[in-house]
C-alpha positions in Angstrom: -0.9 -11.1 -10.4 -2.4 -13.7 -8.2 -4.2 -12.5 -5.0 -5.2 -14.6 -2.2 -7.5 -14.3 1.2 -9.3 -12.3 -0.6 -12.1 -10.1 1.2 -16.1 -10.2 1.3 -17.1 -8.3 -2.2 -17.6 -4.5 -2.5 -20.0 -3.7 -4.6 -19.7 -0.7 -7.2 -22.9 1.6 -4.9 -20.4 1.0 -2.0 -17.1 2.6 -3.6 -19.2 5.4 -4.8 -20.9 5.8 -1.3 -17.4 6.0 0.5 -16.0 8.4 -2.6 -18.7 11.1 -2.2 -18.6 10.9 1.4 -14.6 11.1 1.2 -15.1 14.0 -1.5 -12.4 11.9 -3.3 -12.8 9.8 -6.2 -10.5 6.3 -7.0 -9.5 5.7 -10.8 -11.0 3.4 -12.4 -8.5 0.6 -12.5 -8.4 0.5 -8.4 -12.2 0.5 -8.2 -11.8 -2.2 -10.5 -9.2 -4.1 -8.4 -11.5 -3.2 -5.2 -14.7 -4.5 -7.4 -12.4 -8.3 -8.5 -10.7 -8.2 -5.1 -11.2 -5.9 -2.5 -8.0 -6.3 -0.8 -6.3 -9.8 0.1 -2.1 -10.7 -0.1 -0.6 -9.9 -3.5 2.0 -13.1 -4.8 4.2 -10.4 -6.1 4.9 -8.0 -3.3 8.2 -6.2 -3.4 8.8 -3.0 -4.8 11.5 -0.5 -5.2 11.6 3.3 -2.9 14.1 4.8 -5.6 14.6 7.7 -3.6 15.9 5.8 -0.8 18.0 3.4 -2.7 15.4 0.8 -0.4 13.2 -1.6 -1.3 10.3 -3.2 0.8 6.7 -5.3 0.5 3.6 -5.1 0.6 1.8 -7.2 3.3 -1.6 -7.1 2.1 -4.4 -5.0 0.4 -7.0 -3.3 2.4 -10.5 -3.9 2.0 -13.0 -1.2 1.4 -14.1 -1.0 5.0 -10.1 -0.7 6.1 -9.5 2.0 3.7 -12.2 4.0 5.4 -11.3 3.2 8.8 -7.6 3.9 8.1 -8.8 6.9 6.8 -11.2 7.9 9.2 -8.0 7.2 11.9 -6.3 10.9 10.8 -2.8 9.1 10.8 -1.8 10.4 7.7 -2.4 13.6 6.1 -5.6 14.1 4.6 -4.3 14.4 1.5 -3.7 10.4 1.1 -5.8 7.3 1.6 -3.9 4.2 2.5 -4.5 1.3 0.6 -2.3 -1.6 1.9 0.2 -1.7 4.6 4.0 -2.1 4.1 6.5 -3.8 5.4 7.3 -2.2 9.0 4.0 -0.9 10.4 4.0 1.9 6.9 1.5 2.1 4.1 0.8 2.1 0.2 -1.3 5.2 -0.4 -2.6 7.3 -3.4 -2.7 10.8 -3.4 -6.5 12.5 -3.3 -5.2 15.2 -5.6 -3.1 13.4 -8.4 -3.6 9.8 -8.4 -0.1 8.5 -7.8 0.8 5.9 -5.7 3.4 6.8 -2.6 5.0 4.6 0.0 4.3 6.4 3.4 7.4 5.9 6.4 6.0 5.8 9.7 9.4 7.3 11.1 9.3 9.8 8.7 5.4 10.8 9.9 7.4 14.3 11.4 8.0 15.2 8.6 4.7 15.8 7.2 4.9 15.7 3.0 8.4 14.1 3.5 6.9 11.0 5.0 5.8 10.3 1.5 8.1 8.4 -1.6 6.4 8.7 -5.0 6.3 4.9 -6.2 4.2 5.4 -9.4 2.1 7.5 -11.9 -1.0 5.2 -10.8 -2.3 2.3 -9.5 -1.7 -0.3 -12.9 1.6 1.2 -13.2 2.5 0.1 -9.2 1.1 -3.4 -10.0 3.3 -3.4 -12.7 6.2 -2.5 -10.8 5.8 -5.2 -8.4 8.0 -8.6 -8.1 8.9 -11.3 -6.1 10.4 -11.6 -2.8 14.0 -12.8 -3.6 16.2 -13.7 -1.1 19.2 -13.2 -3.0 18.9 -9.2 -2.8 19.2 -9.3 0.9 22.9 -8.5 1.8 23.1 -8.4 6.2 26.3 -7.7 7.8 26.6 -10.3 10.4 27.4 -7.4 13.2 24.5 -5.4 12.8 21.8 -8.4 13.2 20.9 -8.5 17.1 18.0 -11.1 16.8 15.6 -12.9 14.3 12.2 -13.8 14.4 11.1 -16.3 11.5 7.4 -16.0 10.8 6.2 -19.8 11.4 3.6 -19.5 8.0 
């Protein structure tokens, strides 16, 4: 998977420094993502929310330094740390405790634990679940759409 604008480089002290801190530690194949990348906008974006028969994207990658100020912000439960923000204002986030990757609804937030749709078992297995935008999924009824707004990049 191609990533571009990619951020300033992390290095490996600085992902153990925010990990002790944080008393939370990544697994290997995100530090490793973090280490090659450290955020930027993934080619392949879209991914499937099973449970709610939905689909959205990813809009980019957080750095190191947004991870921690995302986290440091209290807006989700303390028992995730957002890693790149989603379609609609939500985020991509894996769990402190188990390592799995969840998508988190902002007009869920409520609902507490029910804000949070498991996506995958880890990190590599949500890269590998990851695709294309394709237009062809979209299906709009014509009488529901009340205005557009085409994003001039």
């Amino acid at each position: 998977m191609e990533i571009s604008k990619r951020n300033k480089n992390v290095s490996y002290e600085e992902i153990i420094e925010f990990e002790i801190k944080n008393n939370f530690s990544f697994d290997s194949d995100f530090r490793e993502f973090l280490l090659e990348c450290n955020g930027g906008i993934p080619t392949e974006n879209q991914f499937d929310i099973v449970q709610t028969n939905n689909s959205a994207g990813i809009t980019y990658f957080f750095s190191l330094t947004e991870i921690e100020d995302k986290y440091k912000s209290k807006r989700l439960l303390s028992l995730y740390i957002a890693i790149a923000e989603a379609t609609g204002d939500n985020y991509i986030c894996i769990s402190k405790q188990s390592g799995n990757v969840f998508f988190w609804d902002h007009e869920f937030d409520h609902k507490g634990e029910d804000a949070f749709f498991l996506l995958a078992k880890n990190f590599n297995a949500f890269l590998d679940c990851l695709r294309n935008f394709d237009s062809k999924y979209i299906h709009l009824d014509p009488k529901q759409i009340k205005e557009v707004w085409i994003d001039p990049e």
